[in-house]
N, CA, C and O of each residue as an XYZ file, in Angstrom:
764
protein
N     139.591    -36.561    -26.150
C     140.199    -37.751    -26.727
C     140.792    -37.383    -28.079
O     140.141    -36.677    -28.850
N     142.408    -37.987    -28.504
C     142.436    -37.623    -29.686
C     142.029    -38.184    -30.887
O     141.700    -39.368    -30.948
N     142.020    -37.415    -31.888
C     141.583    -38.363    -33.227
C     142.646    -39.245    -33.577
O     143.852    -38.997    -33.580
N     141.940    -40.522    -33.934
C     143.190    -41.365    -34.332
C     142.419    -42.047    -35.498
O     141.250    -42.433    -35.513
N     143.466    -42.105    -36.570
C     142.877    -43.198    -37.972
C     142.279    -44.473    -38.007
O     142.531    -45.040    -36.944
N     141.773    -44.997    -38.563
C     141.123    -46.440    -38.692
C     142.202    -46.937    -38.637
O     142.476    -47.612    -37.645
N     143.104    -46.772    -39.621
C     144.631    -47.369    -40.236
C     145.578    -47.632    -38.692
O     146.243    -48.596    -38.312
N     145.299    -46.415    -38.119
C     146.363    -45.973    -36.986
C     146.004    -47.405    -35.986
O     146.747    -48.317    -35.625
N     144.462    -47.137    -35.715
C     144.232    -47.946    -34.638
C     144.048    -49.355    -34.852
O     144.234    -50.036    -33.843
N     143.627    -50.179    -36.249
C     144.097    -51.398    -36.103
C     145.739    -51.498    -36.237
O     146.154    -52.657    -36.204
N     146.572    -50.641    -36.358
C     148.052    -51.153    -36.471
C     147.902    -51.221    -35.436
O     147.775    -52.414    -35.156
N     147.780    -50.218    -34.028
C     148.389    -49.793    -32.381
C     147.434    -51.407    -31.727
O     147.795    -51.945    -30.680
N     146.082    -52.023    -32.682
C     145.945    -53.271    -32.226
C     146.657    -54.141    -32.245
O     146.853    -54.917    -31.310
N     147.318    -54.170    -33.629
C     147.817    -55.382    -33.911
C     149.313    -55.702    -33.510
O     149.815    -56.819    -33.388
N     150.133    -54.013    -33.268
C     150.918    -54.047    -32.150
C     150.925    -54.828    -30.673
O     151.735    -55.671    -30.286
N     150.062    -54.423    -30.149
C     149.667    -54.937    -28.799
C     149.430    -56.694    -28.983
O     149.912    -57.490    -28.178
N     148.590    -57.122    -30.205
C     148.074    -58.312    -30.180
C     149.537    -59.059    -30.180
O     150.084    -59.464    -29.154
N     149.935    -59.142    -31.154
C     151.589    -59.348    -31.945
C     152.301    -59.207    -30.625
O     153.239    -60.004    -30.661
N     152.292    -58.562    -29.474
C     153.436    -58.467    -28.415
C     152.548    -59.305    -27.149
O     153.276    -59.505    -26.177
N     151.454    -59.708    -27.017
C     150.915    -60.917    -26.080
C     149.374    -59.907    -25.388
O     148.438    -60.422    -24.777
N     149.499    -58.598    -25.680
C     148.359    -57.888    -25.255
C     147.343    -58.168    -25.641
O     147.073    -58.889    -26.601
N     146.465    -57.479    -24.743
C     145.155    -57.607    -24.716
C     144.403    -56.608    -25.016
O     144.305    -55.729    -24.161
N     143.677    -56.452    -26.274
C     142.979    -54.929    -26.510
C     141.225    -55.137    -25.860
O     140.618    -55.983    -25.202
N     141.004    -54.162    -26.338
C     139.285    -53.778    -25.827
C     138.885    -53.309    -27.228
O     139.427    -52.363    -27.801
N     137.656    -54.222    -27.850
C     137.472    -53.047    -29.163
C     136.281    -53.771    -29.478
O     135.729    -54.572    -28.723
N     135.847    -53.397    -30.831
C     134.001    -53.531    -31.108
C     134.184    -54.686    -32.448
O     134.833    -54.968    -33.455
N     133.200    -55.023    -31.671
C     132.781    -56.603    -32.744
C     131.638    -56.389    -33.485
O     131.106    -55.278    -33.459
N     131.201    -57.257    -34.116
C     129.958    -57.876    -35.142
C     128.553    -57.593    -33.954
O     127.436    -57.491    -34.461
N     128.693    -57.470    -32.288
C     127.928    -57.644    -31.868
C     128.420    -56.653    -31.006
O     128.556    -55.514    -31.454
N     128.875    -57.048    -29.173
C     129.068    -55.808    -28.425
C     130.846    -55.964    -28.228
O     131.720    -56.665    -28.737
N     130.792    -54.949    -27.254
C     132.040    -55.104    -27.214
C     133.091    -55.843    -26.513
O     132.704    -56.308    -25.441
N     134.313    -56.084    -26.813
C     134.851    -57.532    -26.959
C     136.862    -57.128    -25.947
O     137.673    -56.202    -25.953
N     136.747    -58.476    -25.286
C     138.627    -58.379    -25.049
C     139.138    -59.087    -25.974
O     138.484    -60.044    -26.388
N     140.083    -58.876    -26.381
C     140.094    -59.473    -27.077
C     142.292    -59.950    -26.967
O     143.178    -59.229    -26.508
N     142.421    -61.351    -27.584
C     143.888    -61.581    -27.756
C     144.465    -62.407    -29.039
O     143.597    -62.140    -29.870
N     145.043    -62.923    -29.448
C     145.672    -63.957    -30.363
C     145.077    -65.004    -29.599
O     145.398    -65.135    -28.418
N     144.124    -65.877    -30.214
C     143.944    -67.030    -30.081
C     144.791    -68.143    -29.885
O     144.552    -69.107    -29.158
N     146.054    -67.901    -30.753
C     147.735    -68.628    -30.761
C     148.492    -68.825    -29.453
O     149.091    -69.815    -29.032
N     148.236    -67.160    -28.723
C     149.348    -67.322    -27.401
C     148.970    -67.833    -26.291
O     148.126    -66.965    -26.068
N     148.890    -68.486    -25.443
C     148.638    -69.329    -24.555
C     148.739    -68.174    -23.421
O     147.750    -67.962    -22.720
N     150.101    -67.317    -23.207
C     150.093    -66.645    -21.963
C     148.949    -65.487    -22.699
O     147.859    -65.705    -22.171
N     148.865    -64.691    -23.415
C     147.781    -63.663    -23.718
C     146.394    -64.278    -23.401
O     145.627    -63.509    -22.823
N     145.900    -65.605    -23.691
C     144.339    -66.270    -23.271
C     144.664    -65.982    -22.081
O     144.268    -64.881    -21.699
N     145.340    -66.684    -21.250
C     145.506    -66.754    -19.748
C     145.145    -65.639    -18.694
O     144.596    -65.737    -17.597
N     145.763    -64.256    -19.564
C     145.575    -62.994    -19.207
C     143.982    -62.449    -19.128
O     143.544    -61.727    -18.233
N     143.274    -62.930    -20.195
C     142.051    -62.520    -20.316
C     140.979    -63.505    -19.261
O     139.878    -63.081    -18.910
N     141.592    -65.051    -18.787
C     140.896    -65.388    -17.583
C     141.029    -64.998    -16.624
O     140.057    -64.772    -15.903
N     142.504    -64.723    -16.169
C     142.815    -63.448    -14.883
C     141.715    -62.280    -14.768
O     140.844    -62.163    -13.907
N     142.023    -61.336    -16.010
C     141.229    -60.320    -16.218
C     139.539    -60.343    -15.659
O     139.008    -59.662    -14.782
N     139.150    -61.067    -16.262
C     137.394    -61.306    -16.687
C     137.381    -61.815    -14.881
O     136.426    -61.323    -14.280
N     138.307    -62.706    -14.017
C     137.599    -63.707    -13.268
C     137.052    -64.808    -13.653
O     136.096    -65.349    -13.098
N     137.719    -65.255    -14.774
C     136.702    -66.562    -15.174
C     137.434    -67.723    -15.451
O     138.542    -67.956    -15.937
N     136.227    -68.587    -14.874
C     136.488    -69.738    -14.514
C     137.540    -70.541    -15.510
O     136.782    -71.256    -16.165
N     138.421    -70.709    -15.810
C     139.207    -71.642    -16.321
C     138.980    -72.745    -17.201
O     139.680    -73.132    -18.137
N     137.692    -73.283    -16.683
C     137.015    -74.247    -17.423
C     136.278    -73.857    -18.293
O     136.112    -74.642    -19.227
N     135.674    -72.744    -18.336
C     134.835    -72.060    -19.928
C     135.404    -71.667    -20.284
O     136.161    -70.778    -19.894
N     135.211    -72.483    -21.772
C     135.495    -71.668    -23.250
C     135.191    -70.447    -23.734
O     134.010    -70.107    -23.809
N     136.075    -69.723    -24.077
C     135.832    -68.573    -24.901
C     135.814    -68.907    -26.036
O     136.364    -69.987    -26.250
N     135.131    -68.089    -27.396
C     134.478    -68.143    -28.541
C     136.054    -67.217    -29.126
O     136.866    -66.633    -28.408
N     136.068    -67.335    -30.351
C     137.196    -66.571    -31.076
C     136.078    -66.092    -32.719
O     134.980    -66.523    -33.070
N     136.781    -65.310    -33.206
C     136.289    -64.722    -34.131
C     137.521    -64.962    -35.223
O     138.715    -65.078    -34.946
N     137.088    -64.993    -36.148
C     137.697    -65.353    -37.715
C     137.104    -64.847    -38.720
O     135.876    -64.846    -38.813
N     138.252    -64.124    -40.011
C     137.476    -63.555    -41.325
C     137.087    -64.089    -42.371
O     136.440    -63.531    -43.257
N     137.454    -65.216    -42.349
C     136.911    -65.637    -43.260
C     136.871    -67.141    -43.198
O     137.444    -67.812    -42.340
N     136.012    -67.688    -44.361
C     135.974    -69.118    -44.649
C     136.844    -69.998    -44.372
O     136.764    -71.023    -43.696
N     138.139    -69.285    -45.242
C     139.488    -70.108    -45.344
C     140.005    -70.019    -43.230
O     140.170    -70.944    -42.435
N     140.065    -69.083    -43.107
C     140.282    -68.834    -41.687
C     139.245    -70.076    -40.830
O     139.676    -71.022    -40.172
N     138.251    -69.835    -41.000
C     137.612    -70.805    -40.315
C     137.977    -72.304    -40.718
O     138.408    -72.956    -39.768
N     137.889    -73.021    -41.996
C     138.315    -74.054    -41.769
C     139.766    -74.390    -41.676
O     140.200    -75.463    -42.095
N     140.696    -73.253    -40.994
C     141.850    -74.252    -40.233
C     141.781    -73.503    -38.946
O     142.866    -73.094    -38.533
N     140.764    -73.250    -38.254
C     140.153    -73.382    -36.758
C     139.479    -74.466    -36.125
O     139.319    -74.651    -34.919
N     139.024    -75.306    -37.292
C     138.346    -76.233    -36.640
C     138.891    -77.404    -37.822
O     139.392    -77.306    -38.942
N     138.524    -78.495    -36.968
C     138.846    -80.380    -38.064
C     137.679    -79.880    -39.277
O     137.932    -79.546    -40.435
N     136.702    -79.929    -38.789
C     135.456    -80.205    -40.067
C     134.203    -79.180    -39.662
O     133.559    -79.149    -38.613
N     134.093    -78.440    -40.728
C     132.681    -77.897    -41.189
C     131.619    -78.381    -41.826
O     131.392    -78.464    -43.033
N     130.863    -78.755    -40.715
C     129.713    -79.619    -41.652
C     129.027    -78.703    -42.571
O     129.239    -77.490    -42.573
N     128.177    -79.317    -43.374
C     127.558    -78.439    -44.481
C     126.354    -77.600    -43.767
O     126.114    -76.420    -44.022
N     125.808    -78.211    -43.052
C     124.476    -77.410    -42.193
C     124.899    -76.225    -41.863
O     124.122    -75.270    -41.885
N     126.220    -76.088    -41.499
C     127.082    -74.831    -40.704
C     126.963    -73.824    -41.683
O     126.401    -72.750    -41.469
N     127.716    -74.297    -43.240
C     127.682    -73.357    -43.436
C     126.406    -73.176    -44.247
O     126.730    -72.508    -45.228
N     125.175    -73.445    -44.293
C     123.800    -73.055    -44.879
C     123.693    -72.155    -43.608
O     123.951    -70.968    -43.807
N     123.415    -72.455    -42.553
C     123.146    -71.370    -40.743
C     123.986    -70.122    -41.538
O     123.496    -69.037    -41.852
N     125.091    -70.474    -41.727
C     125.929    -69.232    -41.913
C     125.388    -68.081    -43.156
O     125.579    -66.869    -43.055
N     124.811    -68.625    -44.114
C     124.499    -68.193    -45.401
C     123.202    -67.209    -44.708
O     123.179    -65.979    -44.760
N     122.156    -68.082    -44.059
C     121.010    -67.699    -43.950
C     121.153    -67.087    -43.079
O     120.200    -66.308    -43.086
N     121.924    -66.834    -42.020
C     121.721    -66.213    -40.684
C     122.038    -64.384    -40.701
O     123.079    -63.740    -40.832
N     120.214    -63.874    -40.449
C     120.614    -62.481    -40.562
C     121.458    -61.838    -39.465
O     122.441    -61.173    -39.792
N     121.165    -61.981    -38.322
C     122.193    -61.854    -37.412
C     123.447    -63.094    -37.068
O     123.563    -64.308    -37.234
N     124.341    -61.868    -36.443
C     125.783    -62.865    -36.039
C     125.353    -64.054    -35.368
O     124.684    -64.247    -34.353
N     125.881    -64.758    -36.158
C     125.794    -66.580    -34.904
C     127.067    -66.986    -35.166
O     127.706    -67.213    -36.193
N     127.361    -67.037    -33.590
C     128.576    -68.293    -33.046
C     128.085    -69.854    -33.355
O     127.085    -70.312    -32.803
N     128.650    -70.395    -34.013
C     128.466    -71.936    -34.279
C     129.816    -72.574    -33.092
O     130.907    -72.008    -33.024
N     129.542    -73.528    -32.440
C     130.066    -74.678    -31.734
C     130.606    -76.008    -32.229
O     130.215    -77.106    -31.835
N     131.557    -75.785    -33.145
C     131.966    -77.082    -33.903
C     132.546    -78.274    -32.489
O     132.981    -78.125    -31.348
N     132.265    -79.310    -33.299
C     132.972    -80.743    -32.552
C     134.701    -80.613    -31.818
O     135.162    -80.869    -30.705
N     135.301    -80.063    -33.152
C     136.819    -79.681    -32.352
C     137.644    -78.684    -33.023
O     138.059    -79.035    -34.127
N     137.957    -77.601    -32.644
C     138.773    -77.223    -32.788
C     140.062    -77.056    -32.422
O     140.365    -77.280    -31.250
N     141.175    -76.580    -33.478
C     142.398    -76.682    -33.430
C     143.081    -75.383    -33.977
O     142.478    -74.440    -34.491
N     144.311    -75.472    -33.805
C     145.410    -74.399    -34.119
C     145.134    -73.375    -33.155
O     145.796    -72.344    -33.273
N     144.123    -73.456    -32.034
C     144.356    -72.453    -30.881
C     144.576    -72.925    -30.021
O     144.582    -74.152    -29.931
N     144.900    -71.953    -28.845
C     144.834    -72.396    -27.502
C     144.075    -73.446    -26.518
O     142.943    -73.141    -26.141
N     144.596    -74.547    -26.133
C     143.607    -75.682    -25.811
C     142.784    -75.202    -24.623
O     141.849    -75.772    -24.059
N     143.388    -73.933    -24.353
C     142.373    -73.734    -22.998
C     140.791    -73.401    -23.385
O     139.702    -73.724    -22.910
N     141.349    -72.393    -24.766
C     139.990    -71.590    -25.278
C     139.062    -73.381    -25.316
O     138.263    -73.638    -24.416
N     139.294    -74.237    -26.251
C     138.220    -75.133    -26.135
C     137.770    -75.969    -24.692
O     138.454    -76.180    -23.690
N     136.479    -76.323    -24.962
C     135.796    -77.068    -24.435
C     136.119    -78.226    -23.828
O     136.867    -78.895    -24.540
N     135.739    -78.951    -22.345
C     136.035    -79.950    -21.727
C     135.845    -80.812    -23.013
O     136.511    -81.832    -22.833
N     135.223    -80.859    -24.250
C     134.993    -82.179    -24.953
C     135.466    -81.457    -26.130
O     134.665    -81.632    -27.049
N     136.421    -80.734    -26.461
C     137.179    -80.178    -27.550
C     136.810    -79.330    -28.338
O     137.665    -78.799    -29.048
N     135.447    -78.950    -28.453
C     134.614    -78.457    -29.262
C     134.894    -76.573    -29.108
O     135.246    -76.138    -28.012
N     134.747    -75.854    -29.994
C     135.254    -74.568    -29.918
C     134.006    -73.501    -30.381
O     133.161    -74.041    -31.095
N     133.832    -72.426    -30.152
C     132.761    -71.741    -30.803
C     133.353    -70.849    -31.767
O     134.460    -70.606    -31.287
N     133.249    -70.243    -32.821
C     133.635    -69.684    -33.356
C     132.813    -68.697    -34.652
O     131.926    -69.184    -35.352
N     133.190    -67.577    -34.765
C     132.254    -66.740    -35.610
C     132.837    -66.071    -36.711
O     133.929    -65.538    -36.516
N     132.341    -66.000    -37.784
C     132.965    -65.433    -39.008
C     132.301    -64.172    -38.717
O     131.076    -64.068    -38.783
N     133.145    -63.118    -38.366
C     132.945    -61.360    -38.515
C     132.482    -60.983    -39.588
O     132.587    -62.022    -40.240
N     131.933    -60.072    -40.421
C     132.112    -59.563    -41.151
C     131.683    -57.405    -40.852
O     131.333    -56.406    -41.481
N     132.024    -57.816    -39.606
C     132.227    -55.979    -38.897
C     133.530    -55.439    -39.537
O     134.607    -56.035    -39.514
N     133.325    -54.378    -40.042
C     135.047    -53.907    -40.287
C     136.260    -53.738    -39.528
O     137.369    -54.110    -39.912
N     135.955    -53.046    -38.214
C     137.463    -53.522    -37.566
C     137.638    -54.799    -37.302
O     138.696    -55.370    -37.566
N     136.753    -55.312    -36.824
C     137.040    -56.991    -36.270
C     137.707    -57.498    -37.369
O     138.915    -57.630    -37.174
N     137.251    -57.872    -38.620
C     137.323    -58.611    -39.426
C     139.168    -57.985    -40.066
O     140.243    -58.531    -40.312
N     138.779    -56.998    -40.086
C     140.343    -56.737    -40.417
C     141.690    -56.999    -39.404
O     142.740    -57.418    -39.891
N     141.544    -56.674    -37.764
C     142.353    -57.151    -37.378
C     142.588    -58.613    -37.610
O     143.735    -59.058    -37.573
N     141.334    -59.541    -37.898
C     141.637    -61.051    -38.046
C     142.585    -61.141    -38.886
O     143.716    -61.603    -38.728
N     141.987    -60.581    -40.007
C     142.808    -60.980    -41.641
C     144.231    -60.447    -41.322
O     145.156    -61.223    -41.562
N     144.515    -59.279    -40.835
C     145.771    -58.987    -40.602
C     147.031    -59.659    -39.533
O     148.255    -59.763    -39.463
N     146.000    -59.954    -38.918
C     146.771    -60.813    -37.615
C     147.103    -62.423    -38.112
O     148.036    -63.124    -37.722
N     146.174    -62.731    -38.971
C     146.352    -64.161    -39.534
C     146.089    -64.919    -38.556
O     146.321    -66.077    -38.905
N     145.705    -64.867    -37.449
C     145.013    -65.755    -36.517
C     143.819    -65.557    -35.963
O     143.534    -64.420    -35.587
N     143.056    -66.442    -35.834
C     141.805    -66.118    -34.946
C     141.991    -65.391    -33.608
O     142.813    -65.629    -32.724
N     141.057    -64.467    -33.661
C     141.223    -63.617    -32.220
C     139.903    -63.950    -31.349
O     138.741    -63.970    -31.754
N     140.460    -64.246    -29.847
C     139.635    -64.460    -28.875
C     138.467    -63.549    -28.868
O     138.568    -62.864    -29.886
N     137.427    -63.221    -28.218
C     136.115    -62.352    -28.466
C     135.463    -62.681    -27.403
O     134.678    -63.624    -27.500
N     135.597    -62.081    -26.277
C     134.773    -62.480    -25.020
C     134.231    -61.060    -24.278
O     134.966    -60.133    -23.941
N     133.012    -61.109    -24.136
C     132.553    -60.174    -23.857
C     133.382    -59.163    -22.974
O     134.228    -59.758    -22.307
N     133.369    -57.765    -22.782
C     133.752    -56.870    -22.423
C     133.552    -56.478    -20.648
O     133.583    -55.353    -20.150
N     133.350    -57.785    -19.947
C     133.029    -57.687    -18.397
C     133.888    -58.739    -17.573
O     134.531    -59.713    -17.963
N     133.739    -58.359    -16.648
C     133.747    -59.423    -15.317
C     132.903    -60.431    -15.560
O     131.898    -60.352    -16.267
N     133.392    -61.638    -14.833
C     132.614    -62.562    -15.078
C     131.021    -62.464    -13.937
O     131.048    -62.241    -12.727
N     130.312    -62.602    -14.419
C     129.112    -62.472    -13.524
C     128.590    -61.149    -13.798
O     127.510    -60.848    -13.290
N     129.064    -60.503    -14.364
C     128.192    -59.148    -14.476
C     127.897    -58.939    -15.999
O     128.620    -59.453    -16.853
N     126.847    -58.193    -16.299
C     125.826    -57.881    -17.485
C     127.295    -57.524    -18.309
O     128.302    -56.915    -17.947
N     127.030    -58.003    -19.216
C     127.630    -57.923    -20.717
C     127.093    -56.239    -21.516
O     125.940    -55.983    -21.866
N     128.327    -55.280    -21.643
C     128.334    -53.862    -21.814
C     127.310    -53.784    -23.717
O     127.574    -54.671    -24.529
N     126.647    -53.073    -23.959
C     125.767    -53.139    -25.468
C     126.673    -51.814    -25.872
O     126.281    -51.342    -26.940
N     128.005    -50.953    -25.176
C     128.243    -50.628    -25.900
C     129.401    -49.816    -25.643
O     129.543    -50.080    -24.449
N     130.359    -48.989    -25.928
C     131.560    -48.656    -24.773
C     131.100    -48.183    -23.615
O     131.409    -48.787    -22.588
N     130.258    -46.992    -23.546
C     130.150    -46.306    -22.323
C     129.771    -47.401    -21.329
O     130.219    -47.291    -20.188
N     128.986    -48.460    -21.635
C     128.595    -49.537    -20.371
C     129.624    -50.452    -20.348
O     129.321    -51.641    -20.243
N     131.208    -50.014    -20.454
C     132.255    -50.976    -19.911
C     132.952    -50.128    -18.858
O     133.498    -49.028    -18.936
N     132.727    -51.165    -17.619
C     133.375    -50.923    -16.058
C     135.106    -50.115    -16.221
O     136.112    -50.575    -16.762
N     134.925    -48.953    -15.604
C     136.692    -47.811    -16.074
C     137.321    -49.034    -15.801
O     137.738    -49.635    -16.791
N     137.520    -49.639    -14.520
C     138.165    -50.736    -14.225
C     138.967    -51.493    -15.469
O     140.154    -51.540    -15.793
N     137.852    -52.012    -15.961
C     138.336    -52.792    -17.359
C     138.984    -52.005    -18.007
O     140.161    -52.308    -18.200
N     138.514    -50.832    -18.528
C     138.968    -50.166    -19.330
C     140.587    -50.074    -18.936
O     141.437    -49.937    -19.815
N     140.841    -50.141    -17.854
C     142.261    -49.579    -17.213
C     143.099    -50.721    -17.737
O     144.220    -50.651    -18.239
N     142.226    -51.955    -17.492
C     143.074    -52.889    -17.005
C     143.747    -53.754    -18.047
O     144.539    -54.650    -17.755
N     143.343    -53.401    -19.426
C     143.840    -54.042    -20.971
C     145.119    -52.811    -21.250
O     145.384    -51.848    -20.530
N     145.761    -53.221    -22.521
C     146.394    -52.652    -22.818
C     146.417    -51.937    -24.095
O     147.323    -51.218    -24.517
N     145.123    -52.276    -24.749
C     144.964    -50.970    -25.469
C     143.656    -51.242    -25.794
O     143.149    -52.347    -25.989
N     143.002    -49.844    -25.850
C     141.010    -50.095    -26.141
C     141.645    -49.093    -27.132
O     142.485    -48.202    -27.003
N     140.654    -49.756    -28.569
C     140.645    -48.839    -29.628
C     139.515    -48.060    -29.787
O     138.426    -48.281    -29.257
N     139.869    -46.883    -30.734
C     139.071    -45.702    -30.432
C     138.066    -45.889    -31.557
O     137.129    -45.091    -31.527
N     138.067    -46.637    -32.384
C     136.724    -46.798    -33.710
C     135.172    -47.208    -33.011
O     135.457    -48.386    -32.797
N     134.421    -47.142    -32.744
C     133.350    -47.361    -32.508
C     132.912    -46.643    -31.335
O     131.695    -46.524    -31.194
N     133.780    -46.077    -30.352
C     133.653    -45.647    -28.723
C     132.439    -45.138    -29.002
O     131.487    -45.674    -28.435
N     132.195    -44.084    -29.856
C     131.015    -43.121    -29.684
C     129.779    -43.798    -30.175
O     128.761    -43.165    -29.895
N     129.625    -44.684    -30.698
C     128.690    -45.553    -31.127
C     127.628    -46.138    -30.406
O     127.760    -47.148    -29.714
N     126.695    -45.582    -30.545
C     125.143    -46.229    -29.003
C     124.667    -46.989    -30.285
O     124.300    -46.491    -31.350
N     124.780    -48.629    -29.855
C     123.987    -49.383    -30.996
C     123.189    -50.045    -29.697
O     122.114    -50.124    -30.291
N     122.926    -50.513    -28.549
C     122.268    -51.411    -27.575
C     122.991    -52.489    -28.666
O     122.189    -53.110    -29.364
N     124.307    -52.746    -28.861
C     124.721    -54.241    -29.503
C     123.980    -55.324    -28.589
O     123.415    -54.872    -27.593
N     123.921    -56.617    -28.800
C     123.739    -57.854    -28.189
C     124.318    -58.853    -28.435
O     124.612    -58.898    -29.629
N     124.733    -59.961    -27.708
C     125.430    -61.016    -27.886
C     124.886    -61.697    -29.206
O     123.774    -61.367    -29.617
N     125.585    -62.568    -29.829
C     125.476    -63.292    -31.147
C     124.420    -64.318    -30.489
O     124.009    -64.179    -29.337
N     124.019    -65.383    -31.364
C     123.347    -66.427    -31.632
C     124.201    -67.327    -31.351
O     125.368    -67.212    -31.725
N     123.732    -68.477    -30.577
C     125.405    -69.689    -30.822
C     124.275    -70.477    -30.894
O     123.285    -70.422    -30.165
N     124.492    -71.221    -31.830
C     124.420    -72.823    -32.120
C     125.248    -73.871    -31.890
O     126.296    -73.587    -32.470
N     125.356    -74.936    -31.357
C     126.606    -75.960    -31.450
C     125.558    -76.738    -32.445
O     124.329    -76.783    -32.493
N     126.775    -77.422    -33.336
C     126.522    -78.149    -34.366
C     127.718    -79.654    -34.536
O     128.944    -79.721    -34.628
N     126.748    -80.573    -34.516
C     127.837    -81.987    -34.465
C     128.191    -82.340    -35.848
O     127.423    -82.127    -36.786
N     129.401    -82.901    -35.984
C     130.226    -83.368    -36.903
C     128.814    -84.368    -37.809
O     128.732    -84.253    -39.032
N     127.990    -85.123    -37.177
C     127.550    -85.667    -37.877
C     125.789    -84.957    -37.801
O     124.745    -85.606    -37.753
N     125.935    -83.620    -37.811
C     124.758    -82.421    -38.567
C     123.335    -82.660    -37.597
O     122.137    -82.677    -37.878
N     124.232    -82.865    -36.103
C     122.859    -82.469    -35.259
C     122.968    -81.251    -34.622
O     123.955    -81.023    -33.922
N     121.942    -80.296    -34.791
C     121.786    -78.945    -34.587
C     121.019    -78.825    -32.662
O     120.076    -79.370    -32.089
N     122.055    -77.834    -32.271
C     121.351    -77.724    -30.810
C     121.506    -76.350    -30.721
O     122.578    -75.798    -30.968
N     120.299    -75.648    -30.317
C     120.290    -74.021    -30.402
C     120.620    -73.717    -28.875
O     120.172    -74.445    -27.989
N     121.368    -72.687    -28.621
C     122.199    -72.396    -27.021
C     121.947    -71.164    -26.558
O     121.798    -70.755    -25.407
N     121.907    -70.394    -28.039
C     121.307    -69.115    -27.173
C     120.841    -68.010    -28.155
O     120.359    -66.963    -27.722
């Protein structure tokens, strides 16, 4: 495999993202497909892809604060105390989100969403200026990969660009924490 820069490979992401593609690359947790939350045909691609059902929401990832509150109407305050205190990654489930793709949300509008603070993730966000989709790295129905080598060649084939920063990396990652949290600060733990 060749060596390629940090620099190199979030640009050759943000290439792909920026033209409706779909990359493969490493999150806050395991590894992730990932698209522009913005393009409607790029989400679409990643339900083709995965096999999945149409009706579930995918979670998107965002860098920051400011990023997050114009993903969603309202951040209750509980959210962001979870957020302060929470040693591991948690997906929070706000009431509604907006400025993405209506597919990504929920039959009742509500969106999940996670503030990164992993270095590639978080930088393609900030650079891309949009929230990026973040859905686990499988088929639908099959075990969720903890780390590249446990993603199906298949997949691997089937995106249009997997970046090379983390490949060699054996962490056993695991899925985030999600909480959904209501506009008016009732807390329901999901996973």
């Amino acid at each position: 495999m060749e060596e390629i820069s940090f620099e190199q490979d979030i640009k050759n992401c943000l290439e792909t993202l920026r033209s409706g593609g779909i990359i493969l690359y490493p999150t806050d947790t395991i590894w992730g497909l990932g698209c522009d939350a913005t393009n409607a045909e790029a989400v679409e691609k990643i339900y083709r892809l995965k096999h999945r059902d149409p009706g579930k929401s995918m979670l998107v990832l965002v860098d920051s604060d400011a990023m997050l509150e114009r993903t969603v109407e309202e951040v209750p305050e509980v959210a962001w105390q979870l957020m302060e205190a929470a040693v591991d990654p948690v997906t929070i489930i706000y009431d509604r989100g907006t400025g993405v793709v209506p597919s990504l949300l929920a039959a009742d509008g509500s969106l999940g969403v996670r503030v990164t603070h992993e270095d590639f993730s978080r930088t393609l966000c900030r650079r891309l200026r949009h929230p990026l989709v973040s859905t686990s790295a499988n088929f639908s129905g099959e075990k969720a990969p903890s780390d590249f080598r446990d993603i199906d060649p298949k997949m691997v084939d089937a995106v249009d660009y997997v970046a090379h920063y983390g490949r060699d990396e054996i962490n056993a990652g695991k899925a985030s924490n999600i909480i959904k949290i209501g506009n008016g600060g009732e807390v329901k733990v999901i996973r």
